[in-house]
C-alpha positions as CSV (number, residue, x, y, z in Angstrom):
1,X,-32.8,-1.7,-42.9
2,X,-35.9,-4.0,-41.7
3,X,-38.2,-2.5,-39.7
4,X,-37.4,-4.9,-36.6
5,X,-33.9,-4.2,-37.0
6,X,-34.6,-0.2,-37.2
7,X,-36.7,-1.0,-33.4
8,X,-33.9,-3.3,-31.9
9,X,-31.1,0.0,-32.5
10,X,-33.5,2.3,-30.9
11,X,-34.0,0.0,-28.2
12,X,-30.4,-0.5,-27.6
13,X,-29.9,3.2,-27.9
14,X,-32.8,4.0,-24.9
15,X,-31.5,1.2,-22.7
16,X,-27.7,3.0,-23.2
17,X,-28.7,6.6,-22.6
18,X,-30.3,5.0,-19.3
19,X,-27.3,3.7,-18.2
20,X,-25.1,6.5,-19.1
21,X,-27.8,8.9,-17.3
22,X,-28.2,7.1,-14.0
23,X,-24.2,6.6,-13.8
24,X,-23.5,9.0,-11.5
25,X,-25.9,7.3,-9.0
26,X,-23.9,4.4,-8.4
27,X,-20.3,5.6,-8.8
28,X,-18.4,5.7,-5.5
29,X,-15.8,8.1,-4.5
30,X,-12.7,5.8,-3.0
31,X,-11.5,7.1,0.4
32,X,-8.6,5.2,1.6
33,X,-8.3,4.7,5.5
34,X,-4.5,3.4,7.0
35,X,-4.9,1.5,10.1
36,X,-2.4,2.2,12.8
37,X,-3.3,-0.9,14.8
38,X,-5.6,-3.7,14.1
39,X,-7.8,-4.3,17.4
40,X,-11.6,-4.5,18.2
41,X,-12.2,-0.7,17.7
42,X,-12.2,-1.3,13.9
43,X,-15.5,-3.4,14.4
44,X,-17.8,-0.4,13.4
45,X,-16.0,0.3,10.4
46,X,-15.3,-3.5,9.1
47,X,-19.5,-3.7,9.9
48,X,-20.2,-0.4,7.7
49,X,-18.5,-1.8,5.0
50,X,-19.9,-5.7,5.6
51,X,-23.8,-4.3,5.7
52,X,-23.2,-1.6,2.9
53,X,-23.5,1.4,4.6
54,X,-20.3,3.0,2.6
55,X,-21.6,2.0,-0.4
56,X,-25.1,4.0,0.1
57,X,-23.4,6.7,1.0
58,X,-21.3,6.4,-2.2
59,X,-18.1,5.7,-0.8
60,X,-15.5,2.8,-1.9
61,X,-13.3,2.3,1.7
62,X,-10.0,0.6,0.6
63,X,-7.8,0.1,4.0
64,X,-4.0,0.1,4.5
65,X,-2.1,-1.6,7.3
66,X,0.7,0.4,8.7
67,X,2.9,-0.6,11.9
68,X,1.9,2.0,15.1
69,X,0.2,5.4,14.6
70,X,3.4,6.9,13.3
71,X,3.8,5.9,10.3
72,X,0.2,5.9,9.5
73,X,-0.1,9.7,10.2
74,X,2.8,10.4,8.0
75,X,0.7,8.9,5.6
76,X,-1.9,10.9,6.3
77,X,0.7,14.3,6.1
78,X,1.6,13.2,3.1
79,X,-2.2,12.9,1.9
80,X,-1.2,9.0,0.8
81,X,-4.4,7.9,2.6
82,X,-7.3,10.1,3.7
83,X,-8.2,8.8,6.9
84,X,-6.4,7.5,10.1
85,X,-7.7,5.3,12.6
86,X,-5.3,5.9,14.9
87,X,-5.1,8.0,18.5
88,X,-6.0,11.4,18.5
89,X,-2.5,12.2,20.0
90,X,-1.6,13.0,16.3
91,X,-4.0,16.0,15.9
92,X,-2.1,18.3,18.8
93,X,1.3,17.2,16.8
94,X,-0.2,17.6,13.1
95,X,-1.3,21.4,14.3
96,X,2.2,22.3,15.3
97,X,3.0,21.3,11.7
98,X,0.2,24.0,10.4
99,X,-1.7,21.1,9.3
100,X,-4.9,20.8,11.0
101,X,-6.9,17.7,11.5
102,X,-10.1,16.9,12.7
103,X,-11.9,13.7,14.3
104,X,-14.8,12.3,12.0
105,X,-16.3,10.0,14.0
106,X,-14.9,8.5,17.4
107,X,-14.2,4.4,17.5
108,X,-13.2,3.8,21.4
109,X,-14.1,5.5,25.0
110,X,-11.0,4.8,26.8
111,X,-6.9,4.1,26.4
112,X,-6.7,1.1,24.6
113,X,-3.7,-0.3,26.1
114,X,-1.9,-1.9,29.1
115,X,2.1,-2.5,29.9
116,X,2.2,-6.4,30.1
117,X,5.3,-8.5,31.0
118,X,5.7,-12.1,31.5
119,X,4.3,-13.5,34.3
120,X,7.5,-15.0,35.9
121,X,9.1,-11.7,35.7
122,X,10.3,-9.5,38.6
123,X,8.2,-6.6,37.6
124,X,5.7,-4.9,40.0
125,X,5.3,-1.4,38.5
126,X,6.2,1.1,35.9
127,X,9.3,1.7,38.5
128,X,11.0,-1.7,39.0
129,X,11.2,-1.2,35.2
130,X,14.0,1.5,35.3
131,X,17.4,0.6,33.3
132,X,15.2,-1.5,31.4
133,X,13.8,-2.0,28.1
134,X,10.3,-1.2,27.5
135,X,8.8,-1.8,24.4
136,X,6.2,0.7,22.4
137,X,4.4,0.4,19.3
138,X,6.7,2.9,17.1
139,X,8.1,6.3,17.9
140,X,5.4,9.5,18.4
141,X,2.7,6.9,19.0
142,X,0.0,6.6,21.3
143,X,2.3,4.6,23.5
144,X,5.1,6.0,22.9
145,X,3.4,9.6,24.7
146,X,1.8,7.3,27.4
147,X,4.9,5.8,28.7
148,X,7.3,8.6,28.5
149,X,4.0,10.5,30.3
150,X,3.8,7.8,33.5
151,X,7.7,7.6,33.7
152,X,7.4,11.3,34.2
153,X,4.8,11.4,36.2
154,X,6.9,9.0,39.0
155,X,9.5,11.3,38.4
156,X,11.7,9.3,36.2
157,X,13.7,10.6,33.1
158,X,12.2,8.5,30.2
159,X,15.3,8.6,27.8
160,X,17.8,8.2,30.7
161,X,16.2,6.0,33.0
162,X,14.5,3.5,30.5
163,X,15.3,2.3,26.8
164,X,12.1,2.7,24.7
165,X,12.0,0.6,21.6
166,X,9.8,0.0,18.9
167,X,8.2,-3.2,18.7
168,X,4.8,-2.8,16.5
169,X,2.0,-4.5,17.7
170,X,0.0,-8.1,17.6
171,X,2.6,-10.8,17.2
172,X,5.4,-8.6,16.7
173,X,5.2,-6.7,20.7
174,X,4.2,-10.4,22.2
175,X,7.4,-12.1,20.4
176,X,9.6,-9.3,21.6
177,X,8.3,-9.7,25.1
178,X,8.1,-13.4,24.7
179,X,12.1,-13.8,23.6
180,X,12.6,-11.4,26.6
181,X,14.2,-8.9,24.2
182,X,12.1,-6.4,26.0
183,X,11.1,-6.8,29.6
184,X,7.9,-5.2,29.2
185,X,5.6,-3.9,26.3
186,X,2.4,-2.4,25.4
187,X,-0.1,-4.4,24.4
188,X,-3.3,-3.4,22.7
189,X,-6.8,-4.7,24.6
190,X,-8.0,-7.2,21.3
191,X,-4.4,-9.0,21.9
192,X,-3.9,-9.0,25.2
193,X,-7.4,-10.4,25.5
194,X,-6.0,-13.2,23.0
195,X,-2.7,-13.7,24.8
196,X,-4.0,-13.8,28.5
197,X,-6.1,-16.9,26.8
198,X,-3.1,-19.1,27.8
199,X,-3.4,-18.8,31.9
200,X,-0.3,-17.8,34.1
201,X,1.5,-16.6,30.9
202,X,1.8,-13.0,31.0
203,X,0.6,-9.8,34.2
204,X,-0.1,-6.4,33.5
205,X,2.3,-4.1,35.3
206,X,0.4,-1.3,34.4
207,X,-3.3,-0.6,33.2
208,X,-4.8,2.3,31.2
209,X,-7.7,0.9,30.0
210,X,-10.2,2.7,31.6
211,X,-8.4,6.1,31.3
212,X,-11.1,8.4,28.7
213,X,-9.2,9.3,26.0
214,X,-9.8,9.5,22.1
215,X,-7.4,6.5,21.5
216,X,-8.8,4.7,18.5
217,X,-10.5,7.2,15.7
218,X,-11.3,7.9,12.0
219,X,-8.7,11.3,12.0
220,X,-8.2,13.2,8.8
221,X,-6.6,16.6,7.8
222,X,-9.4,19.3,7.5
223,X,-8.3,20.3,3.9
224,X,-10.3,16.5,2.9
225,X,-13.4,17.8,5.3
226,X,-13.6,21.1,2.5
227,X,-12.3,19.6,-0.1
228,X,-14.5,16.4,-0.2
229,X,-17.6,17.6,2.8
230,X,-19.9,14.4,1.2
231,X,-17.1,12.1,1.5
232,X,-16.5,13.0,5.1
233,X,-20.1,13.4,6.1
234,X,-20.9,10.3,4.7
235,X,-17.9,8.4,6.0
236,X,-19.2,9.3,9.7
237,X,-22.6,9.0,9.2
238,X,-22.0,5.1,7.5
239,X,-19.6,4.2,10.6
240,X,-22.4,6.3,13.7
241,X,-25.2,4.1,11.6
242,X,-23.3,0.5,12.4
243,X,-22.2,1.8,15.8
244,X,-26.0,2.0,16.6
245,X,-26.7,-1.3,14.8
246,X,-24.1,-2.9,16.9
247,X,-25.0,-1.8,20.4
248,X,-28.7,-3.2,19.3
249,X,-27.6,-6.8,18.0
250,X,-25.3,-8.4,20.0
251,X,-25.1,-11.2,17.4
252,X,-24.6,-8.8,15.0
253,X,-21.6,-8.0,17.0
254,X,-20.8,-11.3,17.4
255,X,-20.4,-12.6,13.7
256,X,-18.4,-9.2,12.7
257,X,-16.0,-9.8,15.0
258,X,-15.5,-13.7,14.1
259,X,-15.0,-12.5,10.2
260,X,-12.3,-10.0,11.4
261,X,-10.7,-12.6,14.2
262,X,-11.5,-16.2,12.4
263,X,-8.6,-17.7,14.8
264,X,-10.4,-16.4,17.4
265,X,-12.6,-19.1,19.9
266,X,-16.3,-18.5,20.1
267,X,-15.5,-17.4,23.9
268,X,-13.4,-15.5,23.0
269,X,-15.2,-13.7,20.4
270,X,-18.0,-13.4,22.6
271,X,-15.8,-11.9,25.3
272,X,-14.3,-9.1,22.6
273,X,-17.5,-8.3,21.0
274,X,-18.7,-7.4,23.8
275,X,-16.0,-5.1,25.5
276,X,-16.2,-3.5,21.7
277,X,-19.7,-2.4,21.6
278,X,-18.9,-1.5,25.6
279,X,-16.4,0.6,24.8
280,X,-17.6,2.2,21.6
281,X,-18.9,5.9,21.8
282,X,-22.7,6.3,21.7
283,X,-23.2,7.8,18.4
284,X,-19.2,8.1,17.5
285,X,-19.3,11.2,19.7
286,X,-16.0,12.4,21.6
287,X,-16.1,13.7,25.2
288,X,-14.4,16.3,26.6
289,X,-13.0,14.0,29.2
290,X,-11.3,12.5,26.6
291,X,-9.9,15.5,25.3
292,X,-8.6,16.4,28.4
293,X,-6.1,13.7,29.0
294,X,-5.1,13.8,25.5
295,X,-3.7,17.3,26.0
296,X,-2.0,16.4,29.7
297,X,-0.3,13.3,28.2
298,X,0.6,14.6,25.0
299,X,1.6,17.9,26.2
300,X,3.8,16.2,28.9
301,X,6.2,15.1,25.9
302,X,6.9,18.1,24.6
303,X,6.0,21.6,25.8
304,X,6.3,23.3,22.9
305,X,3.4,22.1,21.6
306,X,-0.6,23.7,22.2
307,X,-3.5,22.3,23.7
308,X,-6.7,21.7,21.6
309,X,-10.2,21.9,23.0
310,X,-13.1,19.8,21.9
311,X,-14.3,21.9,19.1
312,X,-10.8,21.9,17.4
313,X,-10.6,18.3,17.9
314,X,-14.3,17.0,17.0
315,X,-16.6,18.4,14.2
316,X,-19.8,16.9,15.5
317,X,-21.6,18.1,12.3
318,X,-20.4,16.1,10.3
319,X,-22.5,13.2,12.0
320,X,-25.6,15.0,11.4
């Protein structure tokens, strides 16, 4: 063997023991996240992933679309997917099931929806609704627990007086209230935003969006917290690091949202962008307000079920 050839081996040798040494460095632990609805609260996730921030923390995010929160958290139950941004409603019902979870990192302030009919309709309130059908996102979901909560709460009987159905969400719920197959349906703030675009078409009957409650979050059982800590930690830490990045560029804002809404109008990107960043919690942090109403409106479905308090409900660690 020549003596260049003898220097070439060794030199292929060094540059592959580099490689195989500084693997580890680069590999990324996959963490899938199913999304219960997709809607502007996803803007600080979608903007971690755009800018990197998963990847330094040495996380691969793959994301699954599911149809309402409960499906989604029975993927979560099942440990098909990790995380699920979804309401927190799910952690009072996943801890009657003895399976605990745990809010990484909070995504939105306040109730993210509104009952919305058509505009011509006779509808004034929740209670000129009775004998009809309303329409949710799917059963044990965030909207589900709100309407049977406010039919309650004016002292109707939500499974006698009303017919709840399941409609999904985006073009799904505004079909089914456009066809007049349901006379009224929840609507999640990114599409009514889009629908009231085309004026004198639709009215809100009834508005919760500026109720505090945890209802758009990264959720996910605490078995992944212990069993994966540097996945979790650096999941929240990625999506508190583009919240902050967001509320300090308004452009940035501005171009995430386009990528994730390209149908969308420059108005009325501008318009969601900024009720996104608005609404967003400083730092991903959950407030006790929040918490509060969760446990009045969940618990107001089904009193066999416990309250939670903050601390079972939000490991703030795991942003630090």
């Amino acid at each position: 063997m020549t003596a260049s050839r003898t220097r070439m081996i060794s030199t292929l040798a060094a540059v592959s023991a580099m490689a195989l040494a500084t693997f580890p460095a680069w590999a990324q632990t996959k963490v899938t996240g199913g999304v219960a609805a997709f809607n502007e609260a996803l803007l600080p996730v979608y903007t971690a992933r755009d800018l990197g921030y998963f990847e330094k923390e040495g996380i691969s995010l793959e994301l699954v679309d599911f149809k309402g929160g409960g499906p989604a958290v029975q993927a979560l139950a099942a440990k098909s997917i990790d995380i699920c941004f979804c309401a927190a409603d799910h952690i009072i019902r996943l801890r009657a099931r003895n399976m605990p979870a745990v809010i990484l990192v909070g995504l939105d302030t306040f109730h993210s929806y509104a009952l919305v009919a058509k505009a011509g309709s006779p509808y004034t309130d929740l209670a000129s609704l009775k004998g009809k059908r309303v329409a949710i996102t799917s059963p044990g979901s965030l909207t589900d627990n709100t309407i049977r909560f406010s039919m309650k709460e004016i002292g109707l009987n939500p499974d006698r007086d009303f017919e709840i159905t399941g409609a999904g969400g985006g073009a799904t719920m505004q079909a089914a209230i456009d066809s007049d197959r349901v006379a009224a349906g929840l609507v999640i703030l990114t599409d009514m935003a889009n629908m009231f675009q085309k004026q004198g078409a639709y009215k809100i009957i009834t508005d919760y969006r500026e109720l505090p409650y945890p209802s758009f979050a990264a959720l996910s059982l605490e078995s992944f917290v212990k069993d994966d800590p540097k996945a979790a930690k650096g999941f929240a830490r990625a999506v508190a690091k583009a919240i902050d990045a967001l509320a300090k560029d308004p452009e940035l804002a501005k171009q995430q949202l386009a990528k994730m809404f390209p149908s969308f109008t420059p108005e009325l990107v501008a318009q969601v962008a900024k009720s996104a960043v608005e609404r967003t919690p400083r730092g991903g942090i959950v407030s006790a307000a929040s918490i509060d109403n969760l446990n009045k409106i969940v618990l107001s479905t089904d009193d066999t079920l416990k309250p939670v308090t903050l601390t079972q409900a939000f490991d703030a660690s795991l942003l630090k």
